[in-house]
C-alpha positions as CSV (number, residue, x, y, z in Angstrom):
1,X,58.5,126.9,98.2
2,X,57.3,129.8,100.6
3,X,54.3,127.6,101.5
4,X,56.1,125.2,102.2
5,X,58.2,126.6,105.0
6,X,55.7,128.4,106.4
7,X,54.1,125.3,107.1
8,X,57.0,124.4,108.6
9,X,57.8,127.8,110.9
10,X,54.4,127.1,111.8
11,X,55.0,123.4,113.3
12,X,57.9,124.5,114.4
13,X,55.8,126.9,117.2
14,X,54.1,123.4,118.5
15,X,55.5,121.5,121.0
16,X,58.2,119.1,121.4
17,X,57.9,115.6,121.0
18,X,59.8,112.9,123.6
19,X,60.8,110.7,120.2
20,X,64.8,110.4,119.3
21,X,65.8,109.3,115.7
22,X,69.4,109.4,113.9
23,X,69.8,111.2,109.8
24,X,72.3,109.4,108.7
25,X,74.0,109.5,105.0
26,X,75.1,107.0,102.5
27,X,76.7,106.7,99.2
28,X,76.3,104.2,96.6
29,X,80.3,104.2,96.4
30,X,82.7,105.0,98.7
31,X,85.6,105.3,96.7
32,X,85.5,107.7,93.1
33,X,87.7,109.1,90.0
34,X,87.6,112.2,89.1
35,X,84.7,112.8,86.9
36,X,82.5,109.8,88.3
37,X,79.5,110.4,89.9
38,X,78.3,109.3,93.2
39,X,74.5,109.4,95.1
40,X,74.2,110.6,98.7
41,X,71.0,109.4,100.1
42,X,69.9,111.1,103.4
43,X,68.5,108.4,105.2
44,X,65.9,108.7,108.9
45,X,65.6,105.6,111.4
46,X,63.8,105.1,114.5
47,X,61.0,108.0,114.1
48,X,59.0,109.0,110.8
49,X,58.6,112.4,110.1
50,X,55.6,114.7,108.4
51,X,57.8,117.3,107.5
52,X,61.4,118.8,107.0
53,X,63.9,121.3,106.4
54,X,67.4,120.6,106.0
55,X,70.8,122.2,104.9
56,X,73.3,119.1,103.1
57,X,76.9,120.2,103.2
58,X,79.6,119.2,100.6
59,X,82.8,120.3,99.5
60,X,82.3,122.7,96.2
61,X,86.0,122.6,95.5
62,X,85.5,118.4,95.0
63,X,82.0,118.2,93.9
64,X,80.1,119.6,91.3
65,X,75.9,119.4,92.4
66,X,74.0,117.8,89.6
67,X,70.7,117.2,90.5
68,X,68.2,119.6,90.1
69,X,64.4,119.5,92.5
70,X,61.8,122.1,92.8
71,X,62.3,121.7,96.5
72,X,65.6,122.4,96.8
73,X,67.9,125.7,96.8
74,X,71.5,125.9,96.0
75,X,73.8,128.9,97.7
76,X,77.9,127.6,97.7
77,X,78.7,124.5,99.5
78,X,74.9,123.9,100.7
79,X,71.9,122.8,99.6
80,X,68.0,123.5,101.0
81,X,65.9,120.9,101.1
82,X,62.3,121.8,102.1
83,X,59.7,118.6,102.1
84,X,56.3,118.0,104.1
85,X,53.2,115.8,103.5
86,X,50.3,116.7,101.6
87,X,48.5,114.3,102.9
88,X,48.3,115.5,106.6
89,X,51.0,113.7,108.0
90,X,49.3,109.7,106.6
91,X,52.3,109.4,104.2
92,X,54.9,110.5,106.9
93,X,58.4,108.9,106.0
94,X,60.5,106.7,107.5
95,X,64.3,105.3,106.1
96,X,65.2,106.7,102.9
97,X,64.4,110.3,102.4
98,X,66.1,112.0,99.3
99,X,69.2,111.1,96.6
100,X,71.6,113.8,95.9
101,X,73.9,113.2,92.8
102,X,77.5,114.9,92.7
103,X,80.0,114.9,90.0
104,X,83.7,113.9,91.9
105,X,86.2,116.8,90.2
106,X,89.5,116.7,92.8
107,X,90.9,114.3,94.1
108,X,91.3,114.1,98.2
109,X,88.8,112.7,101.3
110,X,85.5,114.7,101.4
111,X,83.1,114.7,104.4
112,X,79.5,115.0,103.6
113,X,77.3,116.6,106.6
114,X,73.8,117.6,107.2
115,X,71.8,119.7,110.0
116,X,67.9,120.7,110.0
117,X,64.8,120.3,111.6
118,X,62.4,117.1,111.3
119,X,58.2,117.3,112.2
120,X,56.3,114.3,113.3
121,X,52.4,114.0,111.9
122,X,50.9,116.2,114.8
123,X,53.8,118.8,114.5
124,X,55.7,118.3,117.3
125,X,59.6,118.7,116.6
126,X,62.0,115.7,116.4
127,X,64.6,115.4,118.4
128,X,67.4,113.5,116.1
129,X,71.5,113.2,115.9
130,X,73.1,113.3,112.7
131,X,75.8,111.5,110.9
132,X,78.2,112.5,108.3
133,X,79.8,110.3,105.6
134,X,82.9,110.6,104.0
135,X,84.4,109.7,100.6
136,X,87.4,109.5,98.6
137,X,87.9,110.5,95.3
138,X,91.3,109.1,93.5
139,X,92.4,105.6,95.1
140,X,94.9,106.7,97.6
141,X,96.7,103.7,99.2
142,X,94.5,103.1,102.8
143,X,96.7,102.2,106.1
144,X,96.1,98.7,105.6
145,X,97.9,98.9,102.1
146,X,100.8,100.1,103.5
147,X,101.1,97.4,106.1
148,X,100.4,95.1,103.5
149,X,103.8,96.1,101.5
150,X,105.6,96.2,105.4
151,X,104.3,92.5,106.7
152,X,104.9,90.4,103.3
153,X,105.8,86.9,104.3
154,X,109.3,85.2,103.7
155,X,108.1,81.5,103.6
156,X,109.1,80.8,99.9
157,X,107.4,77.2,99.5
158,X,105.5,77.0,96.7
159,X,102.7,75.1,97.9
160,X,102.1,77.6,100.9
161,X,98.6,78.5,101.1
162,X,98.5,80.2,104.8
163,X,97.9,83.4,105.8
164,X,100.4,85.5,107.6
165,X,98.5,88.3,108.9
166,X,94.7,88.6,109.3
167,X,93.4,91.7,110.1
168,X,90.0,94.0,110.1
169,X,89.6,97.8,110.0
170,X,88.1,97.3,113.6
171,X,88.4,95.5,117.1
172,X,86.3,92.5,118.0
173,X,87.2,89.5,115.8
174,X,87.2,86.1,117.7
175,X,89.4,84.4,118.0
176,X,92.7,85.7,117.5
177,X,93.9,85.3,114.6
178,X,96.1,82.0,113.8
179,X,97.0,80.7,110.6
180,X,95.9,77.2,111.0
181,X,92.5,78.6,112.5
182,X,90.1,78.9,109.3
183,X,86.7,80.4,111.3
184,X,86.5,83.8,112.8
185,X,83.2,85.7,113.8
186,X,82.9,89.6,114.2
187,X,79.5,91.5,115.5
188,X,79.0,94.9,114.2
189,X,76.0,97.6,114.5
190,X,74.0,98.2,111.7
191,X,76.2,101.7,110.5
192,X,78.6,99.4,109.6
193,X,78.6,98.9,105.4
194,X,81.6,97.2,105.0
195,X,85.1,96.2,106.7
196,X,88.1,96.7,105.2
197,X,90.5,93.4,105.0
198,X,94.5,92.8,105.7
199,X,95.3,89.7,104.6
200,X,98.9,89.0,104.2
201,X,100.3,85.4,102.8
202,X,103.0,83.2,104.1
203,X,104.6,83.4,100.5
204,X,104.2,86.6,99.1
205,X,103.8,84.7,96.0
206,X,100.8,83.3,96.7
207,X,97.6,85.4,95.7
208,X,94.2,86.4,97.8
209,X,90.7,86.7,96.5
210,X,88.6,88.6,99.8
211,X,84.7,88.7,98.7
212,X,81.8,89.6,101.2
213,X,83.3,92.5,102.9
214,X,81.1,95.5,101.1
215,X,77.6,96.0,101.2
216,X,76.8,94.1,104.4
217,X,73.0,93.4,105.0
218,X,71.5,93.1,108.3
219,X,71.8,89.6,109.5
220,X,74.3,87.7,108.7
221,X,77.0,87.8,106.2
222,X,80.3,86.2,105.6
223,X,83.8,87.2,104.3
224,X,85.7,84.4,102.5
225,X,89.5,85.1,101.7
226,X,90.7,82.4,99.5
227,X,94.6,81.7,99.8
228,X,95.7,80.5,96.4
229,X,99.7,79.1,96.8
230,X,102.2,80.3,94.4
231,X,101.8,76.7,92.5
232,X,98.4,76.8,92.2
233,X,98.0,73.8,93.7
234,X,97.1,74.5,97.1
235,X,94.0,76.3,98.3
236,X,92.7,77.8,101.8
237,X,89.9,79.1,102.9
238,X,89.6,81.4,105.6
239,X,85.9,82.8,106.8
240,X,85.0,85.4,109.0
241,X,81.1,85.1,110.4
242,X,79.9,89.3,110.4
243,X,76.7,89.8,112.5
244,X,74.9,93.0,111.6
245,X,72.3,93.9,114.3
246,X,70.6,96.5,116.0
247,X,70.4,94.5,119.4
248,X,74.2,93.7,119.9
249,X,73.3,91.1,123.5
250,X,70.8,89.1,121.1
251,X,73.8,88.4,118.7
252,X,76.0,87.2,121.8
253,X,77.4,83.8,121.1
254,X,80.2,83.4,123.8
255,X,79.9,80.7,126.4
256,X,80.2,81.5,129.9
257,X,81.4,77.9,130.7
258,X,83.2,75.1,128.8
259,X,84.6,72.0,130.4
260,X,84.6,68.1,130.4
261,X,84.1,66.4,133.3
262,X,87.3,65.2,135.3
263,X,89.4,66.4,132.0
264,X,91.7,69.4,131.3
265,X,91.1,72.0,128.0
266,X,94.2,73.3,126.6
267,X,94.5,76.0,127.1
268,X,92.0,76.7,129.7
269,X,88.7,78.0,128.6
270,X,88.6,81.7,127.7
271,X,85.4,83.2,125.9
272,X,87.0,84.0,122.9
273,X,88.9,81.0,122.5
274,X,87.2,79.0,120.3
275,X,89.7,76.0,119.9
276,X,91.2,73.4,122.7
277,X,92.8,70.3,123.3
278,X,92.3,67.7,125.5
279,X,93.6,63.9,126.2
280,X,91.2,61.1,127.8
281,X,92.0,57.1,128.9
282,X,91.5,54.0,126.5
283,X,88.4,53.3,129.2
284,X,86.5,56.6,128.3
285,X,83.8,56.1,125.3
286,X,81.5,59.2,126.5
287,X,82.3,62.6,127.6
288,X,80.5,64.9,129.8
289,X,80.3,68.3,128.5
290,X,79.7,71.3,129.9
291,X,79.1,74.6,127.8
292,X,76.6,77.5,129.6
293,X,76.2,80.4,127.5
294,X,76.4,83.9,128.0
295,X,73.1,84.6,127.2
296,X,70.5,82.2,128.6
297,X,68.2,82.9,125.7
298,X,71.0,81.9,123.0
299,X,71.0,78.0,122.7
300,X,73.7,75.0,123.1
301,X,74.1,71.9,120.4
302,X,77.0,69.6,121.3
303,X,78.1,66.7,118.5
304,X,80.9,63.9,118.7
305,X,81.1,63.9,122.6
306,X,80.0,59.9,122.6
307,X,80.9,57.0,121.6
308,X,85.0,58.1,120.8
309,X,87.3,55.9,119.0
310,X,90.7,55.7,119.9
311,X,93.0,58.4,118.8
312,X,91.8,61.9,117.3
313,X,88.1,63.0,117.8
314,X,86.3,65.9,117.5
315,X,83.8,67.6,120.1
316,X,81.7,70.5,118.6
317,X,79.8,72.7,120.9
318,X,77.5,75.0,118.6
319,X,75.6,78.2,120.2
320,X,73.1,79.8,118.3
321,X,72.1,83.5,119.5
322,X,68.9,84.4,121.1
323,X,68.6,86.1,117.4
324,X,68.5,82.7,115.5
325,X,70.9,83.4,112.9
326,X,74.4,84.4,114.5
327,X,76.5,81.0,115.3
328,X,79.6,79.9,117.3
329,X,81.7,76.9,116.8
330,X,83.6,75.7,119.8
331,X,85.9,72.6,118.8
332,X,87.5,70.7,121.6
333,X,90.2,68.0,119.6
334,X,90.1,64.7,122.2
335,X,92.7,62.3,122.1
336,X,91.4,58.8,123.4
337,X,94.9,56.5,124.4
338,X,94.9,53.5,122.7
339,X,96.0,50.1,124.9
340,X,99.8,50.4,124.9
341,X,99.7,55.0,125.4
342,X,97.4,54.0,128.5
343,X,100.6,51.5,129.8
344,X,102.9,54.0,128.8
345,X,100.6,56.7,130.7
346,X,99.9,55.1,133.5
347,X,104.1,53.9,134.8
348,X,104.6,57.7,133.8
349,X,102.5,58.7,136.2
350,X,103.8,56.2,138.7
351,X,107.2,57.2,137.6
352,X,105.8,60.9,139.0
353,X,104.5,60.1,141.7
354,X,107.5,58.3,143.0
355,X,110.0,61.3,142.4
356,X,107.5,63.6,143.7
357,X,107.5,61.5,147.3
358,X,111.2,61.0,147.0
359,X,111.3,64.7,146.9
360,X,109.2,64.9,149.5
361,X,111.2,62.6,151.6
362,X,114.5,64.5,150.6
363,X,113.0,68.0,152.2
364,X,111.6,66.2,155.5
365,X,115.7,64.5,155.9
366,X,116.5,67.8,155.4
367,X,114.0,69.3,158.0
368,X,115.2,67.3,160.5
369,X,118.9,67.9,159.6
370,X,118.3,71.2,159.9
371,X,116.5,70.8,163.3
372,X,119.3,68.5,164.7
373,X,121.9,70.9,164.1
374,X,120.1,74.1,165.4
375,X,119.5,71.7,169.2
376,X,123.3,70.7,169.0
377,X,124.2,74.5,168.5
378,X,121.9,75.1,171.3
379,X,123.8,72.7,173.6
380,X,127.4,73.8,172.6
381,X,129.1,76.6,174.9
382,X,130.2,79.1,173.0
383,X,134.4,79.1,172.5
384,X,134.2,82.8,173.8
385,X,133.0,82.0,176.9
386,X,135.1,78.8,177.4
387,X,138.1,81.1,177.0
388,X,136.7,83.5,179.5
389,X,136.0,80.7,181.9
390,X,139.3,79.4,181.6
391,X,141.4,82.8,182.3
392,X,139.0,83.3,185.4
393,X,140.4,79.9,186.5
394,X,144.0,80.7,186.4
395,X,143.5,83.5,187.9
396,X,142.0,82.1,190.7
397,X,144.3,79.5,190.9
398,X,147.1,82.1,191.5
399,X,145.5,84.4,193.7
400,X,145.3,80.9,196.0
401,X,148.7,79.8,195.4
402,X,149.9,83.1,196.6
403,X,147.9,82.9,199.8
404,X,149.6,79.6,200.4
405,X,152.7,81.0,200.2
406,X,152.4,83.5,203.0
């Protein structure tokens, strides 16, 4: 053990190096009993090191430290860990570095934390952040339980299989939630294990299985929450799409653009929107779609845009991420008139365009009322000065008379 961290006070004299990494921890569970045990692994990404010294933190009022290494040291609520390579730095270490096992005695939320120094092969220091991890021993109800009991549903149909509330532990699912939307996608960084699930039913009767939430691998992954109606006869399945990556802009599957050619999405596009309506004439048999995606590396696959029937069809616009793996689904729902709707269509619109002129006729009558009345108020004398006029005439007349008179 003294050896060893000489060797280490030693490298620590030599130089710095430019290299960043992140010490991160993990447990195999995340919630415990009392008297279960639980493995905290101190994990290293983004450098490998040679050599280290580290102090792990826990709370000695929840845990109880069982395992025992020749390279560790024990004093209260921290543990020494002292490691380098015997083989001069060949076999430096990258990912997982140690397993610590603790023995869960009171209940309450703990916070495992860790600080030390980390050697690369040719002794220079590492320069690294470090991440804490938390866990709860005794299943205390979570925020999301709680709203669970607030948000319960009133629908009482048996054969209700909707959701009434969807909701994650974090921001960024697309799009927003609606209940007769089954297909969501979320991207998250790679420090994110699992995501914790809402999922309220229409009937509170009705029962939800969520799987795929825990344990997330890199890539992708999908949460399914079955809705199961009170009946048992009715079954729905909502998924949400979760992207785990390092390199968030290569899991970008937005569009930028989205539009038909001389037709109207409802509502109008939005990124996140991921579902629109749109109506076309009996005479339309192919559509010209748009779609531009955010990133130019991620690509485009659009289905069902030609030859449409008359009545419901349904354009698909795909985008795959310039990763490969993360996916999109933009659905555009086309109505194509059939022979008698196009009629129909077509003397509404006349009917339109005729009360839109006659309106327009109505405000140019009006104009020129208007304008008529303001010239004759501008030729009119005003009563005031007709009565002014008129006194100065009398009196005139009978200044004259009087003159007369003499």
């Amino acid at each position: 053990m003294l050896i060893s961290i000489l060797i280490i006070i030693v490298m620590g004299t030599m130089s710095y190096a430019a290299e960043t990494g992140t010490v991160y921890l993990e447990s195999n569970q995340n919630v415990v009993e009392k008297g279960e045990e639980v493995e905290i692994t101190v994990n290293l990404k983004d450098v490998t090191t040679a050599a280290c010294n580290f102090f792990l933190y826990f709370d000695e009022d929840k845990w109880d430290y069982l395992s025992k290494m020749d390279n560790t040291n024990v004093e209260k609520n921290r543990i020494l860990f002292v490691w380098y390579d015997t083989n001069g730095g060949r076999s430096a270490k990258q990912g997982e570095l140690v397993k610590f096992r603790f023995k869960a005695k009171e209940n309450g939320l703990s916070t495992f934390s860790i600080e030390g120094d980390f050697y690369n092969s040719v002794g220079q220091k590492l320069k690294v952040d470090f991440q804490e991890k938390q866990v709860q021993i005794g299943k205390e109800e979570t925020i999301f339980q709680q709203q669970e009991e607030e948000e319960k549903g009133d629908n009482e149909q048996k054969g209700n299989a909707n959701l009434e509330v969807l909701r994650l532990d974090r921001e960024g699912m697309t799009p927003a939630f609606d209940k007769n939307i089954t297909e969501y996608y979320l991207t998250v960084t790679n420090e994110v294990k699992e995501i914790e699930v809402l999922a309220v039913t229409s009937n509170p009767e009705a029962s939800v299985e969520i799987t795929g939430n825990t344990k997330l691998k890199e890539g992708l992954n999908t949460i399914k929450i079955q809705v199961t109606s009170e009946d048992k006869k009715e079954k729905k399945i909502y998924t949400i799409q979760v992207t785990r990556t390092a390199n968030l802009a290569l899991a970008n599957t937005n569009l930028e653009i989205l539009a038909i050619e001389n037709v109207l999405l409802s509502p109008p596009f939005e990124p996140n929107e991921t579902n629109y309506a749109a109506e076309v004439a009996k005479g339309i048999n192919d559509l010209n779609v748009f779609a531009v995606p955010e990133n130019e590396k991620a690509t485009v696959q659009i289905s069902g845009d030609k030859n449409l029937k008359e009545g419901n069809n349904t354009v698909t616009v795909v985008v795959t991420a310039a990763n490969g793996f993360s996916k999109k689904k933009y659905q555009i729902q086309v109505y194509k008139r059939n022979e008698e709707e196009q009629k129909q269509y077509e003397e509404e619109q006349k009917e339109q365009i005729q009360k839109v002129e006659q309106a327009f006729q109505i405000d140019e009558m009006k104009e020129e009322r208007s304008q008529n009345q303001k010239d004759t108020e501008k030729g009119k004398i005003s009563p005031i000065i007709v009565i002014i006029l008129g006194s100065v005439l009398i009196v005139l007349t009978v200044v004259v008379f009087k003159r007369k008179k003499k």
